[in-house]
N, C-alpha and C positions, 0 to 999 in steps of 0.2 A: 874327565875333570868335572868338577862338582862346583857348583857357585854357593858362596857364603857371605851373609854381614853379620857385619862387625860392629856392634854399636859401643863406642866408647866414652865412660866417664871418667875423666881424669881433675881430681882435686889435689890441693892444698895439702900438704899433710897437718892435721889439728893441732901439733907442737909449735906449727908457726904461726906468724901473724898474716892475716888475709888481711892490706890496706883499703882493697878495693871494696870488698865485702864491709869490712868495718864501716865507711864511709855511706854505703849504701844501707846497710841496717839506722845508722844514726839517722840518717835521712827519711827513714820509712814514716814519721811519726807527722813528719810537713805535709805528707798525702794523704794522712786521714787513718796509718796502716798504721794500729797497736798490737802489744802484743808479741814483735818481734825482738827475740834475745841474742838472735847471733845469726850472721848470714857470711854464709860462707862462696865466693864464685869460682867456679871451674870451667869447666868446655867440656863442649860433646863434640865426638866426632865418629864418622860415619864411613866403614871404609866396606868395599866388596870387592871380594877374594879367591880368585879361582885357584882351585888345589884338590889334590887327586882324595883325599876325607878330610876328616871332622878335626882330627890330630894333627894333621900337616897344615891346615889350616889356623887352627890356634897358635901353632909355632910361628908362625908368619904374624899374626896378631901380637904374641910374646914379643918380639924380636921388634917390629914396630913400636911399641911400646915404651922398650927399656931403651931404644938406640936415637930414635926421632920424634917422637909424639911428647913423652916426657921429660920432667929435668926428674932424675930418681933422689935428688938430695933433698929439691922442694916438692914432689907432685907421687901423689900413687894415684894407682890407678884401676878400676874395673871397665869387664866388659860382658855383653852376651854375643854368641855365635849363634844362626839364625840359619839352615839350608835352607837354598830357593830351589 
């Protein structure tokens, strides 16, 4: 068995409206922060994966992914795969 992370970035898809992000861009300008045209928030998240390679490992990330990590109608997502 081989150890691996996972580091994941899951956003927004850009067709939709980010509330949270919107809110938080508008706001930038009260703290001094110009300059900013659009903020988008997501979540990282950070998983370590014991799996015999580098393929079986990704599927396991795929499958997390599309099944519990995501909602796939609002959120896509990227990741990179790391051997320890």
């Amino acid at each position: 068995e081989m150890r691996f992370i996972a580091e994941i970035d899951v956003m927004p898809h850009k067709e939709l409206l980010d509330p949270q992000g919107k809110t938080v861009g508008k706001n930038m300008h009260h703290i001094g922060i110009e300059g900013v045209s659009d903020v988008r928030i997501g979540k990282h998240i950070q998983m370590i994966i014991e799996a015999s390679n580098e393929s079986s490992a990704r599927q396991e990330v795929e499958k997390a992914c599309q099944k519990i990590l995501t909602n796939p109608i609002m959120e896509g997502y990227t990741y990179v795969l790391t051997a320890q």
